[in-house]
N, C-alpha and C positions, 0 to 999 in steps of 0.2 A: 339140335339147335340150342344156342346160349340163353339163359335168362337174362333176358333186358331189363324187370324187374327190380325197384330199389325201394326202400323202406329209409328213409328221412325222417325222423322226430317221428316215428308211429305214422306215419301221412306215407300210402300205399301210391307210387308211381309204376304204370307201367312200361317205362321206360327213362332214361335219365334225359331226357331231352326235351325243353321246355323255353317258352319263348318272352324276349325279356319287355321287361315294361317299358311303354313308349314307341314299340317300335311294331305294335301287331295291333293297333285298338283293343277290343275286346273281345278280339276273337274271330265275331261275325263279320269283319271286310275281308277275312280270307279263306270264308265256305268256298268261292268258286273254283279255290285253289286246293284244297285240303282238308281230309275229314279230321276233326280235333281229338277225335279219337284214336288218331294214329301217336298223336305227343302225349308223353307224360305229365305237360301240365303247361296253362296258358296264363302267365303274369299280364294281367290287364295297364291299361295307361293311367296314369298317374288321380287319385282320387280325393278330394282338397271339401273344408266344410262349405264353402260355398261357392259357387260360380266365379272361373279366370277366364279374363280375355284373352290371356299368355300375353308374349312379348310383342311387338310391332312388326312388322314383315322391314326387312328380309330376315328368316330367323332359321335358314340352312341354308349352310354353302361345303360346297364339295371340297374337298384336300388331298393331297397325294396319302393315297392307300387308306383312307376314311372321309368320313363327313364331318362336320359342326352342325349345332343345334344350337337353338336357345329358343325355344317353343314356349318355356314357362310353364309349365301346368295346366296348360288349356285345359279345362272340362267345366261342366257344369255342374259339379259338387254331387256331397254324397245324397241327397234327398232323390235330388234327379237319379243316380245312379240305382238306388234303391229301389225307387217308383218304375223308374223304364226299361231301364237296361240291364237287370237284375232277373227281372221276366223272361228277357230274348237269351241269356246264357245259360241260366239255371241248369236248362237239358245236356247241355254237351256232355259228352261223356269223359271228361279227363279231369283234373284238378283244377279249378279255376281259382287263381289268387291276386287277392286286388292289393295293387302299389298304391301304399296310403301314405301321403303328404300333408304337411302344415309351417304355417308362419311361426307359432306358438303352440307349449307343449297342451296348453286346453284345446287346440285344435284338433291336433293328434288325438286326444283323449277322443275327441267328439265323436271322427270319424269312424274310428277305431272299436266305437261302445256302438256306433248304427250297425258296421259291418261284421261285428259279432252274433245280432239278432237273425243274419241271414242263415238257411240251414244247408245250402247247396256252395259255403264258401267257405273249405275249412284251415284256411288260414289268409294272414296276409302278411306282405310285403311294407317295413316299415322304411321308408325314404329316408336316410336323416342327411342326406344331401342339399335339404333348404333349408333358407337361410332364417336365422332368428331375430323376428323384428324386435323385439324384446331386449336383445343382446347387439343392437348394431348392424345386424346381418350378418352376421357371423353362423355360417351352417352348425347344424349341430353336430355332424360328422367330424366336426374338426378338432374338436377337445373332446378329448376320453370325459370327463365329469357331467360335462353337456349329453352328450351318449348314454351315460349311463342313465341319468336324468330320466331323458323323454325315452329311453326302453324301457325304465320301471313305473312309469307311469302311466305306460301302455297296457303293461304285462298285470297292473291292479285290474285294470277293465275291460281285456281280451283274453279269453278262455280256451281259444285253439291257440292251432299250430303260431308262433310268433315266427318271424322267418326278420331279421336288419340287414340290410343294403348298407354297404359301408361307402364311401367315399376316396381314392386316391388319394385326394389333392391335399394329404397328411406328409409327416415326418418319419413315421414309424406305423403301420398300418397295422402291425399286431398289437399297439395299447390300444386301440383303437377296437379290435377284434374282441380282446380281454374285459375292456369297460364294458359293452353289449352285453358278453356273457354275465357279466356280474352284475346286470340289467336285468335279468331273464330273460334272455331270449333263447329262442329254443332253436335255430338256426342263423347263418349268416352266410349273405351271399353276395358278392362283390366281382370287379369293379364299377361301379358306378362312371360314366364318364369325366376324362379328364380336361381340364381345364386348358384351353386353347384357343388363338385368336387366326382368321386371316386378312386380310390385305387385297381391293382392287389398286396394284400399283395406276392404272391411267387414270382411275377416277382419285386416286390419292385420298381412299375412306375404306373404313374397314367393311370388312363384306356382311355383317352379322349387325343388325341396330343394337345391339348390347354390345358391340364391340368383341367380347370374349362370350365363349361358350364350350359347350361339351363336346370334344372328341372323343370319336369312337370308331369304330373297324380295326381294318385288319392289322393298321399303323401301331394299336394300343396294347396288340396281344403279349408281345415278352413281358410289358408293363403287368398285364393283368397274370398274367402266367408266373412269376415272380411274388405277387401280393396272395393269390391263391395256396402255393407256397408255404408261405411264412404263416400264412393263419393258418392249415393246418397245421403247423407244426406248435400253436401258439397256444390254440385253445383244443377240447376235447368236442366240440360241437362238428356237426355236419356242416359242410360248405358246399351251395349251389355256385358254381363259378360263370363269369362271361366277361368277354372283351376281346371283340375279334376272332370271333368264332366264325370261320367262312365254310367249313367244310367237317365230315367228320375223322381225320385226322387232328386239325383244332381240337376238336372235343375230345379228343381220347388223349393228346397232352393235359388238357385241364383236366381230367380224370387221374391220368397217372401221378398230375402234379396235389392230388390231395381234393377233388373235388368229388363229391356225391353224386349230381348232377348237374347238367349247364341249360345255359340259358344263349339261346340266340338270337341275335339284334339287327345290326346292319346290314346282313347275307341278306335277311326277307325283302328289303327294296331292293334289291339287284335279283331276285328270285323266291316268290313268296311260295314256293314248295321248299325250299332247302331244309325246311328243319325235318322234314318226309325222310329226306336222301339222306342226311345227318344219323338219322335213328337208323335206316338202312346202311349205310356205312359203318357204323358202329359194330352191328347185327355182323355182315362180313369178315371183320378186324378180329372178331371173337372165335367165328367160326374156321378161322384161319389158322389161328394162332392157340385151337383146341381148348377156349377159355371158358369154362362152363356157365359163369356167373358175370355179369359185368359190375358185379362190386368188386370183382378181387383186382379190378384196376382203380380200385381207389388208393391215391398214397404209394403206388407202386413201385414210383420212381426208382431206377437204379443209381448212389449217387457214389458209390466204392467199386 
């Protein structure tokens, strides 16, 4: 049998298959489906300094071959997260890493300096997909300087694994890749979803109270397959990839295309076991094709 086994930034997965934030809570709404033990690691829902209502309903609408979102950041901030819910995951036995968000770069500082003191959470997931109220709204994802920014002022007050989530909704998503790393960060894992609106033509109103929101599925994957890509080629960092990952032939292109391991999203609401069959799919793919290691489909691509 293949080792499914991967080593990212010194952070031990035992398998590349890990599920993406927002789209699994934290973990515990899908015990009745799946022991967490079987993934290589569970990226929690988004973790913000204090309590979001998120956006107004309706804030998902379905699209051909994906969904929209515009959820916001619903949760009740890092204290809550710390006091309650901190408790209830601690045991699992796979990697547990929190997607940590903010308006402003002291927010990031904030949550970032709580979720450090945890000793069962060894890294997290830096969001710079929101927006900067400081700066107009303007995500920080969007300007390399801004990026660089809020990574190094992360990376003065978090002591594990650093892992930045980048953003699409760029020009060129390798300056983008390059600022992070020249941030500290110790991984980068992308694409965050893209920017996209729909339409009730009878009702003549957009279907999303925010008008525009986050596309994602299976619509998005050339997109994220393409950016995955270029950042490996761009930086020398490890890349966790996702976007439209339904199956695990998906994941073993984002594997060949330069990814470490991936993250899956959308597939869990249409089948909250798929990241099980994903990692068994994998498992098969290797054993088929007499591949001892499933790191040696990192960057594999054949492109001559």
């Amino acid at each position: 049998m293949a080792d499914l086994s991967v080593n990212i930034a010194g952070l031990f997965f035992r398998n590349p298959v890990t599920t993406a934030s927002g789209t699994f809570g934290y973990g515990e709404e899908f015990l009745d489906f799946l022991d967490p033990a079987r993934l290589g690691g569970i990226f929690t829902k988004a973790v913000t300094g204090s309590n979001r209502e998120g956006n107004a309903y309706p804030r998902m609408a379905e699209t051909a071959s994906g969904m929209l979102n515009s959820v916001g950041l619903q949760n009740k901030g890092v204290d809550h997260f710390c006091r309650e819910i901190y408790p209830r995951i601690s045991g699992f036995d796979t990697n547990i890493i929190v997607n940590v968000s903010g308006s402003t770069v002291e927010e990031y500082i904030e949550v970032a300096s709580r979720i450090n003191e945890l000793e069962k959470i060894p890294a997290i997931e830096l969001n710079i997909s929101c927006p900067n109220v400081k700066q107009g709204g303007m995500a920080f994802g969007t300007v390399p300087a801004m990026a660089t920014e809020v990574t190094a002022a992360v990376r003065k007050v978090y002591t594990k694994v650093l892992m930045v989530k980048l953003s699409p909704n760029v020009t060129n998503i390798a300056d983008l890749a390059r600022a992070v790393a020249d941030g500290g960060a110790d991984v980068i894992t992308l694409i965050n979803t893209l920017l996209g609106m729909a339409i009730d033509a009878e009702r003549r109103r957009p279907a999303l109270s925010t008008v525009t929101g986050g596309l994602s599925g299976s619509a998005i994957k050339p997109v994220a397959l393409r950016m995955v890509w270029q950042v490996h080629k761009a930086v020398k960092l490890p890349v966790i990839g996702l976007g439209g990952i339904m199956n695990a032939t998906d994941a073993i292109e984002f594997l060949l295309a330069g990814a470490s391991a991936v993250q899956v999203g959308t597939a869990s609401f249409i089948d909250p076991a798929v990241s099980v069959k994903i990692v068994e799919g994998i498992e098969a793919y290797l054993d088929r094709h007499r591949i001892k290691s499933v790191s040696e489909l990192t960057g594999a691509l054949l492109t001559a």
